[in-house]
N, C-alpha and C positions, 0 to 999 in steps of 0.2 A: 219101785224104789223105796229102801227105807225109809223112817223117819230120821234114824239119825242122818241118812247121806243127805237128807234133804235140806236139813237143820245145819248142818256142817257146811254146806255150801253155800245157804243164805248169808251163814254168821261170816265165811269169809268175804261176800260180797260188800255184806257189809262194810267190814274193816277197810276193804280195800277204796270203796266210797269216803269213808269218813277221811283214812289217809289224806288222800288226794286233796279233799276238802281245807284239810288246815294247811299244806304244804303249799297248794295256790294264795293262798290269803298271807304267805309271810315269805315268798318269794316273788320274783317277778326278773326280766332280763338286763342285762348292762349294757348300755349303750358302749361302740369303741371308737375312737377317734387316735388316729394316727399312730395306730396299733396299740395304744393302751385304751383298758376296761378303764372306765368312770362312774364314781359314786359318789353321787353328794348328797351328804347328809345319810349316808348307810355306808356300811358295813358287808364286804362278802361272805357268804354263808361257807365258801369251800379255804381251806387250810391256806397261809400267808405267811409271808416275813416281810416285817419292817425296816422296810430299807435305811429310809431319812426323810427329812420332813426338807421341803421348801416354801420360802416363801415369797409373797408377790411381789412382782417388779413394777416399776412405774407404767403404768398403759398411758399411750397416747388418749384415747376417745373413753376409756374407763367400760365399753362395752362389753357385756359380758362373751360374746363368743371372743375380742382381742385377751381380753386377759385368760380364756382358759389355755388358748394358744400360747400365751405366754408360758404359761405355769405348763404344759406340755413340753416344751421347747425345756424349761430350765429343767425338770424332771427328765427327760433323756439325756440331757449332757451332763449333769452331776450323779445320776443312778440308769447307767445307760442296760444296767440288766431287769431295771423294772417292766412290770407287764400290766401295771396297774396303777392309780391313782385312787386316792380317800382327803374328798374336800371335807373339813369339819366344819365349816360354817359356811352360810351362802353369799357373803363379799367375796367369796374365794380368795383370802387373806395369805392363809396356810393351805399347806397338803403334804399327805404323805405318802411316799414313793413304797410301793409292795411288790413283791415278787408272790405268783404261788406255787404254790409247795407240790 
């Protein structure tokens, strides 16, 4: 075996190692609930449109799994083509309705 093949192949293992290494550390899965993705407090890393924003309705118990069902429920009836949901604060106040692209 040469040197360079041998060096050439290292150097891609390399890459291919370090790749991997920053892509785990700034990704990770979305959880889905009642067919839409949910993020709170991030952002999808793949391509989007902004549908409309909603915002929260009164909850009985103020718990948070009643109010995201809320904010689910008002998000399919006013952007019934969204596939996604982006909480920006954790009262879950607002959200915004996404589609991706």
């Amino acid at each position: 075996m040469s040197w360079k093949y041998l060096s050439g192949l290292c150097l891609f293992f390399l890459l291919l190692t370090a790749f991997t290494f920053f892509v785990d550390r700034a990704s990770g899965t979305v959880d889905q609930k009642q067919g839409l993705y949910i993020f709170m407090l991030s952002k999808p890393v793949a391509e989007y449109e902004y549908l409309g924003s909603v915002k929260k309705s009164l909850a009985w118990t103020g718990q948070p799994e009643e109010m995201l069902n809320s904010m689910i429920k008002k998000v399919k009836k006013d952007y019934p083509d969204a596939n996604g949901i982006i909480f920006t604060s954790v009262n879950m106040e607002r959200a915004d309705a996404i589609k991706f692209k």
